[in-house]
C-alpha positions as CSV (number, residue, x, y, z in Angstrom):
1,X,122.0,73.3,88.1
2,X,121.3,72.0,91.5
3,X,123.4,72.1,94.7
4,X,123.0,70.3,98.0
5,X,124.0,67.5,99.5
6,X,122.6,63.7,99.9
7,X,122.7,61.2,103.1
8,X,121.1,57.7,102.7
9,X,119.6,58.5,99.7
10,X,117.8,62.0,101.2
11,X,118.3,65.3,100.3
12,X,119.5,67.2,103.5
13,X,120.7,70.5,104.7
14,X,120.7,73.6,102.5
15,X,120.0,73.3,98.5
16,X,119.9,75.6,95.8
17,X,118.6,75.4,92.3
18,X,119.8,77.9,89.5
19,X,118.5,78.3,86.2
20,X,120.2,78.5,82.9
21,X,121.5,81.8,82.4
22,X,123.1,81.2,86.2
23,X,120.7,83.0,88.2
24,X,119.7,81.1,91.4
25,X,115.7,80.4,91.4
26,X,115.1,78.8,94.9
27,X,116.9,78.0,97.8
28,X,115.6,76.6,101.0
29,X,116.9,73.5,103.7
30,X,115.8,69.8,103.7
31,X,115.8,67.9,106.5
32,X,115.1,64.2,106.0
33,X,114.3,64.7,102.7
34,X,111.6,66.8,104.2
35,X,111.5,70.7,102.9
36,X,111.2,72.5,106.4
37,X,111.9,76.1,107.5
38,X,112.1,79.2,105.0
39,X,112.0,78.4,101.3
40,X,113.2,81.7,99.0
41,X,112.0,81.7,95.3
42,X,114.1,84.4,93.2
43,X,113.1,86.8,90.8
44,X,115.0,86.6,87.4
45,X,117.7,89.3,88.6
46,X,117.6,87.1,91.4
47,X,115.9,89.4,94.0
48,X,113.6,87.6,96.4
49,X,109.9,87.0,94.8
50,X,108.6,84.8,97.4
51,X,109.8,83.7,100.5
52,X,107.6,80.4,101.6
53,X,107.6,78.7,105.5
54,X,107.2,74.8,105.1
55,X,106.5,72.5,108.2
């Protein structure tokens, strides 16, 4: 499952993606339909694994 929202056709502002079992898997902001800022990739008890900066 995905959450975020869509302008013009573009992901933007904050999105998350889940996985099956209901555990979110990333999260991180668009803008533009441009990843930017921090970008958080979860563990499978969803604890942070990896937090990434995009431009």
């Amino acid at each position: 499952m995905v959450q975020g929202k869509v302008e013009d056709g573009q992901p933007v502002g904050y999105w998350e993606w889940y996985r099956l079992d209901g555990t979110i898997k990333r999260s991180g902001h668009f803008n533009a339909g441009e990843a930017v800022g921090e970008w958080i990739t979860y563990d499978q008890k969803g604890g942070v694994y990896k937090v990434t900066h995009r431009g």
